[in-house]
C-alpha positions in Angstrom: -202.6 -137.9 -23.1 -199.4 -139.7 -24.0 -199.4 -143.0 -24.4 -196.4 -144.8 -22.6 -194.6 -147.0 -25.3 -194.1 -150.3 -23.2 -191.2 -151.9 -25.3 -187.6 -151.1 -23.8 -189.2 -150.4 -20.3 -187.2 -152.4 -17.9 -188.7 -155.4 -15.9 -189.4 -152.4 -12.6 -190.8 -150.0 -15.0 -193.2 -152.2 -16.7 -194.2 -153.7 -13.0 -194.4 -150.0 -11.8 -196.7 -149.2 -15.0 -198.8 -152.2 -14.8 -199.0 -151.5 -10.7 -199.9 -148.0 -11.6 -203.4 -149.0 -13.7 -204.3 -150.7 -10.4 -203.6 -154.8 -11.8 -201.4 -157.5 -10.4 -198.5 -157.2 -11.2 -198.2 -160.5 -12.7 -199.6 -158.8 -15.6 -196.7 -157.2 -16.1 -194.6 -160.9 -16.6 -197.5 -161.7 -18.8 -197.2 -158.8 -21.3 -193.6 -158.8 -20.9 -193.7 -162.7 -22.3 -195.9 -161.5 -24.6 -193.8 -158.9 -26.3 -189.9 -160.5 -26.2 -191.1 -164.0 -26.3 -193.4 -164.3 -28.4 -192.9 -161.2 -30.7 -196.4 -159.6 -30.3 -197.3 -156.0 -31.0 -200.7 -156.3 -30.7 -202.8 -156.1 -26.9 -205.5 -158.1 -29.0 -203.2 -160.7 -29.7 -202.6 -161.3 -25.5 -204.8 -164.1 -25.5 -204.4 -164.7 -21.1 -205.2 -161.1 -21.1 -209.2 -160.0 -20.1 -210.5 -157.8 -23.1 -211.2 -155.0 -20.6 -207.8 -154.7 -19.0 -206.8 -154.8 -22.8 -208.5 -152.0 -23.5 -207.3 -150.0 -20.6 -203.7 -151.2 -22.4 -204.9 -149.7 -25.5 -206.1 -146.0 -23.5 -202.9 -145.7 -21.9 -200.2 -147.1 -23.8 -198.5 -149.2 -27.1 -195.8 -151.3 -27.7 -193.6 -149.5 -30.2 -192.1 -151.2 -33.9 -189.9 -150.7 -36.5 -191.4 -150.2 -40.3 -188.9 -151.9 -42.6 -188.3 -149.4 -45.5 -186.2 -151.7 -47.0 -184.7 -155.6 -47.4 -182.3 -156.8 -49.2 -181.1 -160.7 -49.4 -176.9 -161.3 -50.8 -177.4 -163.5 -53.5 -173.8 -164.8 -53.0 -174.4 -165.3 -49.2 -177.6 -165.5 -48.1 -176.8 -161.9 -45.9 -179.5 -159.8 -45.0 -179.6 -156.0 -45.0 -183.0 -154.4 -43.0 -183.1 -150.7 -43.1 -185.8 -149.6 -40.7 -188.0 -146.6 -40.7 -188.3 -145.1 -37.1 -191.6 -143.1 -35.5 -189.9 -139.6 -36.5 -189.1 -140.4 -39.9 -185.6 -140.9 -40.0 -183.6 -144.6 -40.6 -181.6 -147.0 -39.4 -180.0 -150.5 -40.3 -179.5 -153.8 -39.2 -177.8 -157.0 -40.8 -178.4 -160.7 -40.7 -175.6 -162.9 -41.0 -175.5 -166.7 -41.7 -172.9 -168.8 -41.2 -173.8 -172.1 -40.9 -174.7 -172.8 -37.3 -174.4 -169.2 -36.3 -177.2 -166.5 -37.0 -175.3 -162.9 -36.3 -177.5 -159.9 -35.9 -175.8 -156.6 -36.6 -177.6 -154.0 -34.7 -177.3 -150.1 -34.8 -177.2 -147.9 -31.6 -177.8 -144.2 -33.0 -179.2 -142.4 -36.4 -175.4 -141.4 -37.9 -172.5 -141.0 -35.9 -169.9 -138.5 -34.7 -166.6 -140.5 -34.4 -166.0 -139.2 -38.4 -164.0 -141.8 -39.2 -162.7 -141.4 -42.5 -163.4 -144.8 -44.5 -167.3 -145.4 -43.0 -170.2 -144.5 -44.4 -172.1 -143.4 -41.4 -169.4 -141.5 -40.5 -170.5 -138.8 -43.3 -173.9 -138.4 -41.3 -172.3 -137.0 -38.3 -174.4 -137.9 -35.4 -178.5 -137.1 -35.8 -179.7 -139.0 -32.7 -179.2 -142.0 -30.1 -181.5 -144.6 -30.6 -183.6 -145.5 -27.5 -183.8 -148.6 -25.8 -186.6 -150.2 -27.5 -185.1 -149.0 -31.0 -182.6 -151.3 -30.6 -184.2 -154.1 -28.9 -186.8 -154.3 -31.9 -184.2 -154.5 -34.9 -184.1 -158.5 -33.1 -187.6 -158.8 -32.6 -188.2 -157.6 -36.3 -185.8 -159.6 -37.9 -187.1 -162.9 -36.0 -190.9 -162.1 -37.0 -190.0 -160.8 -40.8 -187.4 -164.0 -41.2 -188.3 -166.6 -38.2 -184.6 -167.0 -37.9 -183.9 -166.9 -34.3 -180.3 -165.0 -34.1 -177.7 -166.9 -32.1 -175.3 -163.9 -31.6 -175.7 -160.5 -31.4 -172.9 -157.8 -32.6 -173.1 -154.0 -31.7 -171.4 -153.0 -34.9 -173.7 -151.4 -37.0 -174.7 -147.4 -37.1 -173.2 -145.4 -34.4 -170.6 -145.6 -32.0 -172.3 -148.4 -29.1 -170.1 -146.6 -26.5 -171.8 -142.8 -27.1 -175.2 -144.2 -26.2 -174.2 -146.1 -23.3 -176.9 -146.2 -20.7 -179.6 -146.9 -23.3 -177.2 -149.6 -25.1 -176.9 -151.2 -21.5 -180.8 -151.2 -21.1 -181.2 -153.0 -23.7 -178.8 -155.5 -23.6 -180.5 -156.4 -19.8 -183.7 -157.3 -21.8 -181.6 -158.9 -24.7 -180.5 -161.6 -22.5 -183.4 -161.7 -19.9 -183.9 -165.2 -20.0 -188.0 -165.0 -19.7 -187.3 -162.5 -23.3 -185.3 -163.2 -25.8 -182.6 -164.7 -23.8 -179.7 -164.6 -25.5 -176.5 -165.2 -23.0 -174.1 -162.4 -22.7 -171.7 -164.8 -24.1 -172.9 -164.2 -27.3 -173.3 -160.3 -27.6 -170.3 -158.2 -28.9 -170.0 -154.5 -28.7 -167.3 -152.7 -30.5 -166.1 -149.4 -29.6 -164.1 -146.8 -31.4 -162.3 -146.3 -28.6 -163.9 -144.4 -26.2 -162.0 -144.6 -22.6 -164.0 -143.4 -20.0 -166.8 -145.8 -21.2 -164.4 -148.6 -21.5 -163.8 -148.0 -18.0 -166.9 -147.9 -16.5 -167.8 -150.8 -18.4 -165.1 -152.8 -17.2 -165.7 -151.2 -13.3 -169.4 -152.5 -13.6 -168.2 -155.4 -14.7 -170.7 -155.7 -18.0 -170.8 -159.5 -18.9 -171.2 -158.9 -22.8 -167.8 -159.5 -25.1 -165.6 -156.1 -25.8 -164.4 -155.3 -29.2 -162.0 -152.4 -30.3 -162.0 -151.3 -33.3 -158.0 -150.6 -34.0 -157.5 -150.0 -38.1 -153.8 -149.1 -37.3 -151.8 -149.7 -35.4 -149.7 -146.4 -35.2 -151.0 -143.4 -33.9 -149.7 -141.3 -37.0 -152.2 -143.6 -39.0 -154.7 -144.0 -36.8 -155.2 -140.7 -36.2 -155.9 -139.7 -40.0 -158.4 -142.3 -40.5 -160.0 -142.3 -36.8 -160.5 -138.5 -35.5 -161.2 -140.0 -32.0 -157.3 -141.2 -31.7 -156.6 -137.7 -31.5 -158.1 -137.7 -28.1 -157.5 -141.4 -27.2 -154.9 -142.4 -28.6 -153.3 -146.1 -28.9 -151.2 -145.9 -25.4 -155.1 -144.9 -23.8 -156.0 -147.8 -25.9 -153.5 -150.8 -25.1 -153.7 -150.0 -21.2 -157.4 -150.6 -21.5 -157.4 -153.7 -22.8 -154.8 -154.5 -20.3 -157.3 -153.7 -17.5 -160.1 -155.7 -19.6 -158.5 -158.8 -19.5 -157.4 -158.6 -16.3 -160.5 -157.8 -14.5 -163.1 -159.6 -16.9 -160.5 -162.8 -17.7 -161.8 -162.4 -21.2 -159.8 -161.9 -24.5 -160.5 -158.6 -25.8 -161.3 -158.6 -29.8 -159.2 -156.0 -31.9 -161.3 -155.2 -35.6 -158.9 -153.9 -38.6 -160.0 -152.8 -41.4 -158.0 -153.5 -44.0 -157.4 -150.4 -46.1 -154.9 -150.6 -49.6 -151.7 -148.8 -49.0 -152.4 -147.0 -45.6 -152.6 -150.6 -43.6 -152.1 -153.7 -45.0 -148.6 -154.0 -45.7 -145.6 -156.3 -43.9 -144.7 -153.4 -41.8 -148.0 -152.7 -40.5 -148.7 -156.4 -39.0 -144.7 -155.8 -37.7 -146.4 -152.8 -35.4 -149.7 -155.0 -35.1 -147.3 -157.5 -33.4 -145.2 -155.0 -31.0 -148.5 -153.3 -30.6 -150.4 -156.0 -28.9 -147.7 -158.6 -27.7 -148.7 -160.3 -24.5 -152.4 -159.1 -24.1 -154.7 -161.7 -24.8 -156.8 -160.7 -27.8 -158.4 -162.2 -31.2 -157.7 -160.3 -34.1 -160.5 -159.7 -37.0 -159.5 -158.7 -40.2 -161.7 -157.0 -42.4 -161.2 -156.4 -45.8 -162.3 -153.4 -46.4 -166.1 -152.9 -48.1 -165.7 -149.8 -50.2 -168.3 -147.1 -49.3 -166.3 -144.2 -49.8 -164.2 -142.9 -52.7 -161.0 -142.4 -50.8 -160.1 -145.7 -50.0 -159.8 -148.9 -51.8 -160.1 -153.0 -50.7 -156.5 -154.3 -51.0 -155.7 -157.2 -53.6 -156.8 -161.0 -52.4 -153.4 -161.7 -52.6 -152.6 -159.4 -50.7 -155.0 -159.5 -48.0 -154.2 -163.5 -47.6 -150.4 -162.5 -47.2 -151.4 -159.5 -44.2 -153.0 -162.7 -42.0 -150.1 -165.0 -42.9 -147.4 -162.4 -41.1 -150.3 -162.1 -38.3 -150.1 -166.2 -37.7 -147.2 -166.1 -35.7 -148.5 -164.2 -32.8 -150.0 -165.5 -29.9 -153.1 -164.6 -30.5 -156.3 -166.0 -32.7 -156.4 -164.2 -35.9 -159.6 -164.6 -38.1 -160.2 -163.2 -41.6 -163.9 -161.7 -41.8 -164.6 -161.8 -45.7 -167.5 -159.7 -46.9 -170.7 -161.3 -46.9 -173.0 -158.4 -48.5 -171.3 -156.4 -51.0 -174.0 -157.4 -53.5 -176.7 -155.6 -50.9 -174.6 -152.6 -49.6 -173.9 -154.5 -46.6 -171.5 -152.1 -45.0 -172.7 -149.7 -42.2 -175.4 -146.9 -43.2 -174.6 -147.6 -47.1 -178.2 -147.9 -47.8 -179.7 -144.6 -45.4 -176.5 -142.6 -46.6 -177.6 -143.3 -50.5 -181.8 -142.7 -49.4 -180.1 -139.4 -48.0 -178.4 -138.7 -51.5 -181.8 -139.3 -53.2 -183.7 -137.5 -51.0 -181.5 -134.1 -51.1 
């Protein structure tokens, strides 16, 4: 018999289980307490829990966990890189990021991707797999239990495009924030997308309370669509006219990510278009100097990058500068499972 994993169930499903083995279903807020409050993965460790009805736990189901294959701490900023070995084998990775008050988890949402773009390193993966709810749920739960540092936002930036694995991203992004779990308010949970317009719609149509960031990187099509395959399909007008219809129906400024790539985006010219691009839509712009993962592109000087958010300060719109916190660790997306891939081959 196959034992039902109970982690990334929603609140129904785990009352329907529990109802199923012929308990209360209070049992089910029990366990559920026990496993997103309180971090256990253990049925023995569910001390408000009768041995026997334990036991029948154990017969018929488990609560499923990462294996960390690997963690590495920045020495230059505290940064944390997880990579996590999942129950077929393959890996994933997740980032902790300090700053000051804030405690940033960077979670992945599928094994590779298949967006291809050009400058990421999980973008030479392609796509193996989505990641399923509880496989993203439990890179939080892990890093809280291996670091007991309780994460005060949450980004959907790491492996994968969030957008491609939507219904299982959404699941578990309900239990994320459940406030008898982990309870962390949708105010603080970011996804970034690619650019993937049907999702951004029916995100915005169910009106999803989590924070929406695009990931722009150019912002001319002819640009764009060298370094990001999926302009080709949705391209910047697609683009602009959904972040339009974001902050219109959510009231909430859209973020727009750009990497900053030397000589392909980070000249005068290019925050010029940035500005035409994106007048009048209110939006927060993240740089990103660029981490270098692949051969083919470079981090611009420090001078500069300084000088690409000085012609970006005179828009109406908050512009923020995103240095590099893990360069030291191979902090950038799917470095370390790309280079286990390289060793492995």
């Amino acid at each position: 018999m196959k034992k039902l994993n109970l982690k990334g169930l929603s609140r129904s499903e785990l009352s329907d289980f529990i109802l199923s083995l012929g308990e209360k279903d209070y049992r089910s807020k029990q366990i559920w307490s026990w496993i997103y409050q309180k971090g256990v993965n253990d049925f023995d460790d569910m001390t408000n829990i009768s041995k026997s009805f334990r036991n029948v736990l154990k017969e018929h189901s488990y609560i499923g966990t990462l294996k960390l294959a690997e963690h590495n701490t920045s020495s230059q900023s505290g940064t944390q890189k997880f990579m996590w070995e999942l129950e077929d084998g393959l890996n994933v990775e997740s980032v902790l990021i300090p700053e000051q008050k804030r405690k940033t988890i960077c979670i992945s949402t599928q094994v590779g991707c298949a967006m291809g773009c050009k400058f990421c390193a999980t973008g030479t993966m392609g796509l193996v797999r989505n990641l399923k709810p509880f496989e993203i749920i439990d890179q939080i739960l892990s890093i809280k239990r291996l670091t007991n540092i309780k994460p005060t936002n949450i980004v959907v930036m790491g492996m994968g495009e969030p957008f491609a694995n939507y219904d299982n991203l959404i699941k578990a992004l309900e239990i994320i924030k459940d406030n008898e779990g982990i309870a962390l308010g949708h105010r603080k949970i970011t996804i970034s997308t690619a650019g993937l317009i049907p999702q951004i719609r029916r995100f915005i149509k169910e009106k999803q309370p989590y924070n929406l960031a695009i990931s722009l990187n150019a912002a001319s099509d002819s640009i764009r669509s060298r370094i990001m395959p999926v302009n080709k399909k949705y391209g910047l007008k697609d683009i602009i006219n959904a972040a339009k219809h974001y902050a219109v129906y959510s009231r909430k400024r859209i973020t727009f990510e750009y990497v900053l790539l030397k000589g392909i985006n980070d000249k005068k010219k290019h925050a010029d278009q940035i500005k035409k691009l994106l007048k009048g839509i209110p939006c927060k712009i993240n740089l990103i100097p660029y981490n270098e993962t692949t051969e083919n592109f470079q981090r611009p000087s420090d001078e500069d990058i300084l000088m690409f958010a000085e012609y970006l300060k005179t828009m109406h719109a908050t512009v923020t500068l995103r240095l590099s916190k893990g360069d030291d660790i191979q902090g950038a997306c799917g470095q370390l499972v790309v280079k286990k891939q390289r060793r492995t081959k």
